[in-house]
N, C-alpha and C positions, 0 to 999 in steps of 0.2 A: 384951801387945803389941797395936796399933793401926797399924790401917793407914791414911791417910787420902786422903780425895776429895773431888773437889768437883764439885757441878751447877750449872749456870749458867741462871737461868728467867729469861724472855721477861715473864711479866706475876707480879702479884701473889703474897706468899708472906706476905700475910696470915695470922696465929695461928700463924705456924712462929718458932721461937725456939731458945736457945739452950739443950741439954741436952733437946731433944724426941727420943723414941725413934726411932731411921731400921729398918724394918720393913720386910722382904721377904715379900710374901704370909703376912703377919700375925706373921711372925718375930722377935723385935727383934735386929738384927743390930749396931745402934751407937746412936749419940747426933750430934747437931747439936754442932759444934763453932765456929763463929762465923756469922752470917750480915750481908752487906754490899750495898752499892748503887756501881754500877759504871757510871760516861758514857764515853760513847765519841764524842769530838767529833766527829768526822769523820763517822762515821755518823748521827752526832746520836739515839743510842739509847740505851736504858738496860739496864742485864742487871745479874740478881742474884745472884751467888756464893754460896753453900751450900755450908759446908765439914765434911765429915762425919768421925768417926773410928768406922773397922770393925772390928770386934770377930773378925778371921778366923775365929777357931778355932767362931765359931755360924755356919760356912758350909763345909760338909762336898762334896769335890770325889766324884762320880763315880768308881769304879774298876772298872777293866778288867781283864778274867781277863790274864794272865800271858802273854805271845805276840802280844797284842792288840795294833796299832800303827794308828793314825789318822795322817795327815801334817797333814791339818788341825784335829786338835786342839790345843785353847789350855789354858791354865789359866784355870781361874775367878778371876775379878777384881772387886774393888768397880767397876760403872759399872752403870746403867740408863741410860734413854732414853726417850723420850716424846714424844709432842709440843709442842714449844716449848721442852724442856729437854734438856740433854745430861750427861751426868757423863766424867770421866775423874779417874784414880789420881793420886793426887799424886806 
């Protein structure tokens, strides 16, 4: 099972293609699963969708002793960040 996502970059994704490893701190977590070129008239800009599939089970969540409760904790989720790029889950 795969989960998939997608980052959306601002400038060049030169040498990134289709079936390129997606690597978390040297992890390989997934693979490139299409990459596209996106206008946006009104803005008059361009952004490029990177659409990944995550491999869940090579990304192992944190666990809390038994009793333990956070109100602000999240589940781990495919997205990074960056500057100039954003990802979210599909």
């Amino acid at each position: 099972m795969t989960l998939g996502a997608v980052c959306y970059f601002d400038g060049s994704v030169g040498g990134l293609s289709v079936g390129a490893p997606v690597c978390v701190s040297g992890v390989k977590v997934g693979t490139v699963a299409d990459v596209r070129l996106r206008y946006y008239s009104k803005a008059d800009e361009i952004k490029i969708p990177v659409f990944l599939e995550i491999e869940p089970e090579k990304i192992e969540r944190e666990r809390r002793p038994a009793g333990i409760r956070r109100k602000d904790s999240r589940c781990l989720s495919p997205g990074v960040s960056g500057p100039g790029w954003k990802c979210r889950a599909l």
